[in-house]
N, C-alpha and C positions, 0 to 999 in steps of 0.2 A: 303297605305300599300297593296302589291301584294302578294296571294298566287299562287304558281305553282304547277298545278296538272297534274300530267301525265297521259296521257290518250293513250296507244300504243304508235302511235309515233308521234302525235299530244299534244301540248300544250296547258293546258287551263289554261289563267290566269284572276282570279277574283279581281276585284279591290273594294274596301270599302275608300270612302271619308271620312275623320275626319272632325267634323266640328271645327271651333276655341276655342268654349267655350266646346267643349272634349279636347281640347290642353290643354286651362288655368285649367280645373280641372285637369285633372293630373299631370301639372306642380306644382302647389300649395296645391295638397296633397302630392304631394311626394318630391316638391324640387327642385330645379334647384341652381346649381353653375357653377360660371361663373369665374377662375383664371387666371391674367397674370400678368408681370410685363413687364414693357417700361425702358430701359437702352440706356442712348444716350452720346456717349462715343464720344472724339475727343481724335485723337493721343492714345489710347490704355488709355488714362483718363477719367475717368469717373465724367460724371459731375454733373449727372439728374438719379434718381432713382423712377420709379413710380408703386407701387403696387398696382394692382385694385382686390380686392377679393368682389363681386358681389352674394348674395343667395337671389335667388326668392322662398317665401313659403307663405305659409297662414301664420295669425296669429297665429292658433291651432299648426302647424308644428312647428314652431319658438320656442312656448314656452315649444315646448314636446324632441326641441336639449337642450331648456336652455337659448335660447336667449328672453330677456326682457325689451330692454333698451330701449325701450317706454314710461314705467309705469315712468320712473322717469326723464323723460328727459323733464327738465323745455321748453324746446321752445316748446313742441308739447302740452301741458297739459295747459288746459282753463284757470285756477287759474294765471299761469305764465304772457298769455297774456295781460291777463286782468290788470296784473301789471303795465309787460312792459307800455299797453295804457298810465296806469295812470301817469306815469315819463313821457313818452313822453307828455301828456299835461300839467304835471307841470312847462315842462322845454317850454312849449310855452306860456304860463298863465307868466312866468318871462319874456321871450324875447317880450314881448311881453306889457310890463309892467301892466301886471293885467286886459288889455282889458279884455280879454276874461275869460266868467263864467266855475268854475270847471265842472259843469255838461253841457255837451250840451244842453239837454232839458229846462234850463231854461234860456235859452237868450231868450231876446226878438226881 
């Protein structure tokens, strides 16, 4: 960022480096949106519709627009995976026909 100070008829310009994590805190306290959509038409037909609506924020920002879809969003939530694990090793404990113990830690 450059400021211009005039000085008669001489220019002085002062410049101040930003460093990156003054970018990410202001980015992520106040926001960042990112909109576009991609249209890929043949013959004046439209074939392919793609909308990207992109907001970079803190979590604190997020939840002070409204957005929360974290709290309940089974992929990201420990309880969930812990599930999924458990089907994924049930369905190998079958494929597998029973070789293998429910718990890892107790095979021998």
């Amino acid at each position: 960022m450059a400021q211009r100070m005039t000085s008669g008829s001489a220019a002085i310009v002062e410049t101040r480096s930003v460093s990156l994590v003054e970018v990410l805190d202001r980015v992520l306290d106040k926001g960042l949106v990112v909109a576009g959509d991609i249209r890929v038409s043949l013959a004046n037909v439209e074939l392919l519709t793609i909308q990207i609506r992109l907001l970079v924020c803190s979590i604190d920002k997020a939840e002070k627009i409204g957005m929360s879809w974290w709290r309940d969003d089974g992929f990201i939530q420990s309880s969930a995976i812990d599930e999924r694990l458990a089907r994924i090793e049930q369905r190998l404990d079958a494929m597998a026909g029973g070789e293998r113990s429910a718990d890892p830690r107790k095979r021998g």
